[in-house]
BASETI-966579 format. One record per residue (C-alpha): residue number from 1; y negated, x, z negated. Coordinates in nm, 4 decimals, padded with zeros to 6 digits, always signed. Last residue first. Example, Ala and Ser with C-alpha at 12.3 -4.5 7.8 and 13.67 -1.06 7.14 Angstrom:
REM BASETI-966579
resi|c2|c1|c3
2|+00.1060|+01.3670|-00.7140
1|+00.4500|+01.2300|-00.7800
***
This chain:
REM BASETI-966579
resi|c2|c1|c3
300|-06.6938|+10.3047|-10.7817
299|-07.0571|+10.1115|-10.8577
298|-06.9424|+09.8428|-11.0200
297|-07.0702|+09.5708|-10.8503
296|-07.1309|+09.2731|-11.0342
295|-07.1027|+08.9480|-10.9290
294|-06.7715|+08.8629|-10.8021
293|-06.5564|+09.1022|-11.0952
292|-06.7985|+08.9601|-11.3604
291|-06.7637|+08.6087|-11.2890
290|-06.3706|+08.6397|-11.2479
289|-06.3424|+08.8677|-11.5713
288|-06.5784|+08.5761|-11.7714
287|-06.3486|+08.2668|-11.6501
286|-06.0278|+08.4282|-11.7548
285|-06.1015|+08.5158|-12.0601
284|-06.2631|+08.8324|-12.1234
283|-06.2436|+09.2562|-12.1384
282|-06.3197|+09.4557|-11.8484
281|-06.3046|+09.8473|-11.8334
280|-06.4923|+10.0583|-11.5826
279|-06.3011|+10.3456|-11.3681
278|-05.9998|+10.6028|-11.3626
277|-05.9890|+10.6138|-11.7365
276|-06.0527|+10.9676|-11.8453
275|-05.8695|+11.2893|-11.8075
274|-05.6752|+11.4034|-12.1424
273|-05.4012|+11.6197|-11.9582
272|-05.1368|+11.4468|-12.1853
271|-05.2053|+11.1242|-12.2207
270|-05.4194|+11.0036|-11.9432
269|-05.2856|+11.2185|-11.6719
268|-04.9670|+11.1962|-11.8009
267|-05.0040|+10.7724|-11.7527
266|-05.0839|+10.5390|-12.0255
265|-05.1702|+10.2722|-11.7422
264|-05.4597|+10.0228|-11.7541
263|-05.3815|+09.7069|-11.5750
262|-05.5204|+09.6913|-11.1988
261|-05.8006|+09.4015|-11.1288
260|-06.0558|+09.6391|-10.9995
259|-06.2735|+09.6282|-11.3144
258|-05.9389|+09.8164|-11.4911
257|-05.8080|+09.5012|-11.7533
256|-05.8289|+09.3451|-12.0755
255|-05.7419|+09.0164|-12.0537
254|-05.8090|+08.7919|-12.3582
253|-05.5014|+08.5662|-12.5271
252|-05.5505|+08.7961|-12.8450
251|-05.2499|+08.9470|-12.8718
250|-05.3076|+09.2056|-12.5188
249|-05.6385|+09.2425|-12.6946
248|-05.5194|+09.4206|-13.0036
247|-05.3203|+09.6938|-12.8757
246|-05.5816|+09.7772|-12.5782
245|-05.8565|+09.7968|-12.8291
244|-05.6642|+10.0488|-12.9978
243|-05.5676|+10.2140|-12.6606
242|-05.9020|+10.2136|-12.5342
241|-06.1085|+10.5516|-12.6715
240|-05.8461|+10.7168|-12.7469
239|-05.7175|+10.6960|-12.4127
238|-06.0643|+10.8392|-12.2999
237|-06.4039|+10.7104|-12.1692
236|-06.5603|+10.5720|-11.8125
235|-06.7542|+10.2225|-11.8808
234|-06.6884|+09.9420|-12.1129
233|-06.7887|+09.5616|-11.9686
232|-06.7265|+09.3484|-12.2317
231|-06.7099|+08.9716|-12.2828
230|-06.8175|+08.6602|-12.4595
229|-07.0132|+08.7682|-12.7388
228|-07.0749|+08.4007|-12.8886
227|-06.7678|+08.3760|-13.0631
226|-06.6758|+08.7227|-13.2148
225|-06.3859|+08.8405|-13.3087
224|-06.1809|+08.8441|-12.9804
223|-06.5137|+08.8985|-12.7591
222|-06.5802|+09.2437|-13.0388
221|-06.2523|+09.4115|-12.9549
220|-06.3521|+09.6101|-12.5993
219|-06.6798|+09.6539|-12.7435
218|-06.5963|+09.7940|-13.1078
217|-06.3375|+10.0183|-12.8966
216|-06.6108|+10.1423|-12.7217
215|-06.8473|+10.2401|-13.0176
214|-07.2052|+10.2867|-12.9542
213|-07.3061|+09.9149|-13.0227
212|-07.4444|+09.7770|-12.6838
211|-07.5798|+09.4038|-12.6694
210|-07.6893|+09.2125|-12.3368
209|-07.8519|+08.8507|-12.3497
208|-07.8025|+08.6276|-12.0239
207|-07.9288|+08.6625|-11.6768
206|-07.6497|+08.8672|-11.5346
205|-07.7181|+08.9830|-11.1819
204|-07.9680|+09.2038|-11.2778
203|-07.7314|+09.4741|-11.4694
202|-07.7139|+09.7131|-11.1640
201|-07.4606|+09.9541|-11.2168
200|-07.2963|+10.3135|-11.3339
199|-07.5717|+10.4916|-11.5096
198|-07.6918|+10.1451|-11.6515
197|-07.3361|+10.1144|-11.8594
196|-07.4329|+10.4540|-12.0516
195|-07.4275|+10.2544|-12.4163
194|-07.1269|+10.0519|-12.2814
193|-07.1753|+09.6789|-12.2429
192|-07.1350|+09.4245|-12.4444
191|-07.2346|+09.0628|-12.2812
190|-07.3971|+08.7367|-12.4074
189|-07.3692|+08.4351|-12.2027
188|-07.0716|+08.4618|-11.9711
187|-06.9447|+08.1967|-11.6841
186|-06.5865|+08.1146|-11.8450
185|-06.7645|+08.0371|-12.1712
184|-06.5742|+08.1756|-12.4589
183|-06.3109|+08.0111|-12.7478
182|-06.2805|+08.1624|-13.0771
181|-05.9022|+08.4133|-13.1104
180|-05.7078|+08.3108|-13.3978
179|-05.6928|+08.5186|-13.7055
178|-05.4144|+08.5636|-13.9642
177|-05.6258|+08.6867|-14.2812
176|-05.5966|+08.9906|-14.4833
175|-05.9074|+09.1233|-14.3166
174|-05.8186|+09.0311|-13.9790
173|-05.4595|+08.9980|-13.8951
172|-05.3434|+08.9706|-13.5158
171|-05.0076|+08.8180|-13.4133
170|-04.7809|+08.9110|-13.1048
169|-04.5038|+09.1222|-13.3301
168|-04.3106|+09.3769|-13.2265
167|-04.5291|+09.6485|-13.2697
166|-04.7946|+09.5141|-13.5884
165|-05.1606|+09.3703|-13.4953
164|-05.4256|+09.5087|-13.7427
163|-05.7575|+09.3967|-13.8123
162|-05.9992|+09.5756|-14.0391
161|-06.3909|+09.4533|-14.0153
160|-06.6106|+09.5297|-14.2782
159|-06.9390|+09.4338|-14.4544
158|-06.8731|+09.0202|-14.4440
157|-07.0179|+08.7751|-14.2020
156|-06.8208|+08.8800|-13.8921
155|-06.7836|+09.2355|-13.9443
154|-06.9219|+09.5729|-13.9143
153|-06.9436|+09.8855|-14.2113
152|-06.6156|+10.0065|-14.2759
151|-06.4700|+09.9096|-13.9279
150|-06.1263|+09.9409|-13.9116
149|-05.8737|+09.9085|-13.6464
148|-05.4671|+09.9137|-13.6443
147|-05.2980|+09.8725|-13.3500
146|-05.0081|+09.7231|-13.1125
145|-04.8081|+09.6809|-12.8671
144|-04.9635|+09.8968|-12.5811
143|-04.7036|+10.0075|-12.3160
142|-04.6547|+10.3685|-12.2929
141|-04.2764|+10.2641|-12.1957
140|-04.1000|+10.3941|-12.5479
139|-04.4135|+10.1337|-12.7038
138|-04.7674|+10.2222|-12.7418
137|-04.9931|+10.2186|-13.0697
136|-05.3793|+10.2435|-13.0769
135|-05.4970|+10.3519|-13.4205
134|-05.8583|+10.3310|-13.4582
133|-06.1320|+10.4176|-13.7224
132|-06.4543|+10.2351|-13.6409
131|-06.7933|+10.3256|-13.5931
130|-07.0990|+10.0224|-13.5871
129|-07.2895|+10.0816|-13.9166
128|-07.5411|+10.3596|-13.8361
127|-07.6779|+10.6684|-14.0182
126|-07.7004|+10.8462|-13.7447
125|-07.3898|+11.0356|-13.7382
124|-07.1823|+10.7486|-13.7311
123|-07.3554|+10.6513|-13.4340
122|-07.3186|+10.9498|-13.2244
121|-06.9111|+10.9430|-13.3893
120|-06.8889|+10.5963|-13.2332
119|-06.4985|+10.6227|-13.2565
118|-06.3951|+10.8194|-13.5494
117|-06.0894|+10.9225|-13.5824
116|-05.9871|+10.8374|-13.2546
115|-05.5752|+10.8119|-13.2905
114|-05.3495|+10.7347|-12.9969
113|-04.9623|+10.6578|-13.1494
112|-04.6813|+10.6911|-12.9016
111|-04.4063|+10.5596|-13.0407
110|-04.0405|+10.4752|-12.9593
109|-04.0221|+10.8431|-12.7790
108|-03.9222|+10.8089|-12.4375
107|-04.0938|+11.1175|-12.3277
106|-04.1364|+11.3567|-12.6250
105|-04.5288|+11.4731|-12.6079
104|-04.6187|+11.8104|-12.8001
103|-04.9063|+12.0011|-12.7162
102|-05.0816|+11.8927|-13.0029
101|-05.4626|+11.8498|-12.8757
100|-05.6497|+11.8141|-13.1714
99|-05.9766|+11.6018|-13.2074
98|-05.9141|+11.2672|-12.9652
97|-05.5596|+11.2437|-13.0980
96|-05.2098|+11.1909|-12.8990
95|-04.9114|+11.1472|-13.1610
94|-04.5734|+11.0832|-13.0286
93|-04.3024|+10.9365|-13.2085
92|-03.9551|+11.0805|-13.3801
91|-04.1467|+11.1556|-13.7217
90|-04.3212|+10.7880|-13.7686
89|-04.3857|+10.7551|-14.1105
88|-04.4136|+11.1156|-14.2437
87|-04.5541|+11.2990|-13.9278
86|-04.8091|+10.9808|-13.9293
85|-04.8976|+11.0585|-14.3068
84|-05.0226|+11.4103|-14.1939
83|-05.1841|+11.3093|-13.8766
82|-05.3848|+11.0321|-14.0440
81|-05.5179|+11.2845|-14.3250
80|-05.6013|+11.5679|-14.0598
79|-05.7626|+11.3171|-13.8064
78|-05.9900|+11.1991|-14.1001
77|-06.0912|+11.5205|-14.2250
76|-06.1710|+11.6672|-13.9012
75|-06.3660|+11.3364|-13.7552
74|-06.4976|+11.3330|-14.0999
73|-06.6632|+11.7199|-14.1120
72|-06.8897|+11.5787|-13.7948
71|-06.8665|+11.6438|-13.3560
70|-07.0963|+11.4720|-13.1348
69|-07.0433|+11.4405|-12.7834
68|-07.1491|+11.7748|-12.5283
67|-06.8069|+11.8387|-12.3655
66|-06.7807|+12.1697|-12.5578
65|-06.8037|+11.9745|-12.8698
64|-07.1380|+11.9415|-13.0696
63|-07.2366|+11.9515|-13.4057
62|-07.3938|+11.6434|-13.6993
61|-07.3827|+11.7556|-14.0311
60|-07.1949|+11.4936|-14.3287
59|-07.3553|+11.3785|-14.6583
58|-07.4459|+11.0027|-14.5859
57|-07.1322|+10.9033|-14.3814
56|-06.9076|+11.0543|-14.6580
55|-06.8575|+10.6869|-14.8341
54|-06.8287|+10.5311|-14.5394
53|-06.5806|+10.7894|-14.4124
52|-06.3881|+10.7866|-14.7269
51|-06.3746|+10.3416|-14.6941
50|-06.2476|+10.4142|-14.3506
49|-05.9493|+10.7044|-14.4124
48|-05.8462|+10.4753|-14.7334
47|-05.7948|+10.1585|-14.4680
46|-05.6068|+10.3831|-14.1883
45|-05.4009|+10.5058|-14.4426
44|-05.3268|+10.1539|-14.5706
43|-05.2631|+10.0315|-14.2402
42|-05.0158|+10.3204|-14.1704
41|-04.8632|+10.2535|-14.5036
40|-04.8130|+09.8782|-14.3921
39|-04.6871|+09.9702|-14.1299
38|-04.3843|+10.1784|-14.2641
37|-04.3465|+09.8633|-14.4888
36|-04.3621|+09.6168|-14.2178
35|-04.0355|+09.8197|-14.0441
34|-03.8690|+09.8692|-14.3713
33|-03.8650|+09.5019|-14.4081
32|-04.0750|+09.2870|-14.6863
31|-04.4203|+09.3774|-14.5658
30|-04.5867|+09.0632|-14.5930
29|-04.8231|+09.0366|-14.3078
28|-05.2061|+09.0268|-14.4196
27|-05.3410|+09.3300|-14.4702
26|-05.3271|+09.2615|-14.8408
25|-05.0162|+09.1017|-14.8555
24|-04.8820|+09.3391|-15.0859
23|-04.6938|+09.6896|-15.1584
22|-04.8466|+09.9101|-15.3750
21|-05.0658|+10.1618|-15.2486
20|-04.9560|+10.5334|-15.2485
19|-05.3216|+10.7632|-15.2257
18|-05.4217|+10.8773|-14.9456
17|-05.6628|+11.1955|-14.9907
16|-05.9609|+11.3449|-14.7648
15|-06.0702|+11.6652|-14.7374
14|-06.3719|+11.7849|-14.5341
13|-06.6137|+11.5646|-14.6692
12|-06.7125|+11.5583|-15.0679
11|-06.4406|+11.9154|-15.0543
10|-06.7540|+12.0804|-14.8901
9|-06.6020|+12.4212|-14.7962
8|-06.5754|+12.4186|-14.4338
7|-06.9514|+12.2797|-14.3791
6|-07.0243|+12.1765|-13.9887
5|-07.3592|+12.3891|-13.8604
4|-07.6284|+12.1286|-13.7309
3|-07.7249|+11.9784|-13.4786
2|-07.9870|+11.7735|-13.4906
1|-08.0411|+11.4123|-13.7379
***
């Protein structure tokens, strides 16, 4: 698909609307205090936001930003709908958002949600299945505690993927289900990388089977859903573009870490001035991060 102008009047993909869902088990928890229920609202936002996307993917125009990464009418209409029902839920917390830069960060706030609309907007633009919607979710100490993730389109033997891991809370749901983490090889196998990994390093070390999807926070979260993709090696990209991941691994029993060895910190720099991570991120058990960190060199 090229560039092409974005349309401001196409109500098929520049509005969406959430619609009240009863209360259930659908997600997976049973939202029986006012906590789970504010959740649940987020996850059902999240949800509606996902299935409109999919629905949209085949009518939207591909643009640019000023950074040169893609740019459709969902990102808009997606950030818009999640914003709006955020403000309701959550009023006291923080909202950082790949598409709108609010200006407005209380420090200490309970909440500090980091939305990406669409990550994998290239691929969602072409047609492709593997773009999520992600809600990362950090704590009064911009320490990641949870998320809600959906992929419309990728799963593990079904056509979608939504997990969701609540603040407070240190268990994952994956499509309605509580999930436990499959078992890797400590000396990896199969290996996501980033779609610009080969800028950064030299992949001949590892002799088994690479995959890339176009989505980081698909990468960082596929080794907990997936058992034979044992790790993930995600290169330079934004707090948007982790901090779901981030809420979900940290339940998982995975590390998720910088490729030095440091833990990835919500700093000002990150949040608020909207630089990117300071280098590559690693995601794997034990075993995988060792073999990765003493055979690969990372090119910093």
């Amino acid at each position: 698909m090229q560039e092409t102008n974005l349309s401001k009047d196409d109500v098929r993909i520049t509005k969406i609307v959430v619609n009240d869902e009863e209360y259930s088990d659908k997600y997976g928890f049973e939202p029986d205090t006012e906590e789970k229920k504010a959740f649940f609202k987020l996850c059902s936002t999240i949800y509606q936001c996902g299935q409109a996307a999919r629905e949209n993917q085949k009518f939207i125009h591909r643009s640019f930003k000023y950074d040169g990464s893609i740019l459709t009418e969902t990102d808009l209409a997606v950030s818009d709908a999640v914003l709006a029902q955020l403000r309701k839920l959550y009023p006291d917390c923080n909202i950082v958002t790949e598409e709108i830069d609010l200006h407005d960060f209380k420090e200490g706030a309970r909440f500090t949600f980091v939305l990406d609309p669409i990550d994998g907007t290239d691929a969602y633009s072409q047609g492709l299945p593997t773009w999520c919607v992600s809600c990362g979710i950090l704590d009064c100490h911009r320490k990641p505690c949870g998320a809600v993730v959906f992929a419309p389109r990728f799963g593990v033997g079904t056509q979608e993927l939504f997990c969701c891991s609540m603040p407070g809370d240190d268990k994952i749901y994956c499509n309605g289900k509580l999930h436990e983490t499959p078992k890797h090889y400590d000396e990896p196998k199969q290996m996501i990388i980033g779609s610009n990994t080969n800028n950064y390093m030299n992949m001949r070390p590892f002799k088994g089977k690479l995959r890339s999807f176009g989505s980081s926070i698909l990468h960082m979260i596929a080794p907990v859903f997936f058992s034979n993709l044992d790790c993930t090696i995600n290169p330079y990209c934004f707090a948007w573009d982790v901090a779901g991941a981030n809420g979900i691994v940290i339940k998982s029993g995975l590390d998720i870490m910088y490729c030095d060895g440091s833990e990835i910190e919500y700093d000002d720099d990150l949040l608020l001035k909207r630089h990117e991570v300071r280098t590559h991120i690693l995601v794997g058990n034990k075993g995988c991060i060792k073999w990765m960190r003493e055979n690969l060199n990372f090119g910093d």
